[in-house]
N, C-alpha and C positions, 0 to 999 in steps of 0.2 A: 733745262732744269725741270725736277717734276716737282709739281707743289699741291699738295691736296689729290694727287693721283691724275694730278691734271700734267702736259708737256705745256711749258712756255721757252721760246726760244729767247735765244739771247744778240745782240749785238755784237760786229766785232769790236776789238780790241783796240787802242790808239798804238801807234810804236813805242810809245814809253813806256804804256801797259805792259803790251810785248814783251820789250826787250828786258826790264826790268823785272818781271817772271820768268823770263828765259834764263838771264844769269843769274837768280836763284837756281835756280833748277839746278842750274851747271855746279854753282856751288857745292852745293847739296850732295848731288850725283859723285862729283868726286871726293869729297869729308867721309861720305857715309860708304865707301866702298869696301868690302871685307868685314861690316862691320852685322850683317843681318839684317840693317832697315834700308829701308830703298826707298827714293824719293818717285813722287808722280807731277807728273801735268795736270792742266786744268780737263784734259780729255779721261780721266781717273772720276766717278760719281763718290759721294761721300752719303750715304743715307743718314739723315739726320731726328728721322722719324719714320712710322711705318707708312708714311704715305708720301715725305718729301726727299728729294736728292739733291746735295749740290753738288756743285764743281768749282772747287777751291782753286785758285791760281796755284796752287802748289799744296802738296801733302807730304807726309812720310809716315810711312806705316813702318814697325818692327817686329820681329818674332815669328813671325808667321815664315815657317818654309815652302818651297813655290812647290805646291799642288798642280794635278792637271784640271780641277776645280779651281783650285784660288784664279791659276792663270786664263781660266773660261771667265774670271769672275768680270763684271762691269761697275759695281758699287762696292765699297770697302767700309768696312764698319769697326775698325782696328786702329783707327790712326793716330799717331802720336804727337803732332804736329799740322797745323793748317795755317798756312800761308797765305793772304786775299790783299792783293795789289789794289789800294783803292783809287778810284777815277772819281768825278762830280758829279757823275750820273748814279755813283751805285754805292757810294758813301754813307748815305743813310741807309741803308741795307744792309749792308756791309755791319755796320756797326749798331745794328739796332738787333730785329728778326736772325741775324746769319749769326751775328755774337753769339745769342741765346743759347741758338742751337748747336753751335760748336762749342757752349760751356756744357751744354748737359750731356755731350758724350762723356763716355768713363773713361774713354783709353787715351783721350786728349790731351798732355801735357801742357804747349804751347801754342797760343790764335798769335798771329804777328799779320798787322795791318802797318802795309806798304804804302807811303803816299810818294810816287815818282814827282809829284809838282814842286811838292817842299822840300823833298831829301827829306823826308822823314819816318823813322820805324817804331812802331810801338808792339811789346813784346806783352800778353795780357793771360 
């Protein structure tokens, strides 16, 4: 992730993380087929400012047709949906700093914070 134009890497992921981002994803991947928006992975950057990037456990951008730009592109600044599977380590992040910044994008519709512990979704 970059934060202040700085790289901090990240940890990986538990399998529930995983797997409970993965079948979003799949979700996603097939609802939204034919439809123009296409979902991404957490390997997809989100610029949330001129100096920070995240990587949402899941995104989906629409509208935008595949350019040999857009498809060179590595951060997206379109998206209409951000998905963040929360863990114990990144909970207060998650929902503090990443909230913020995923509410003052404009093209953002939907933050959905995944808790795989409790079976729990919150749509915000």
């Amino acid at each position: 992730m970059l934060i202040d134009g700085r790289i901090y890497g990240t940890s990986g992921k538990s399998p529930a993380h995983a797997r409970v981002g993965g079948n979003i994803f799949a979700v996603l991947h097939a609802k939204l087929r034919g439809t123009g928006c296409r979902p991404f992975n957490s390997g997809m950057g989100v610029r949330v400012t001129d100096t920070d990037v995240r990587y949402p456990d899941v995104s989906v951008s629409c509208g935008n047709p595949a350019t040999p730009e857009r498809e060179q592109a590595r951060v997206l600044t379109d998206l209409v949906v951000i998905v963040e599977v929360l863990s114990a380590s990144t909970v207060r992040v998650d929902e503090g700093a990443r909230l913020g910044q995923y509410r003052a994008l404009p093209s953002v519709d939907a933050i959905v914070f995944v808790d795989p512990e409790n079976a729990t979704s919150r749509v915000i």
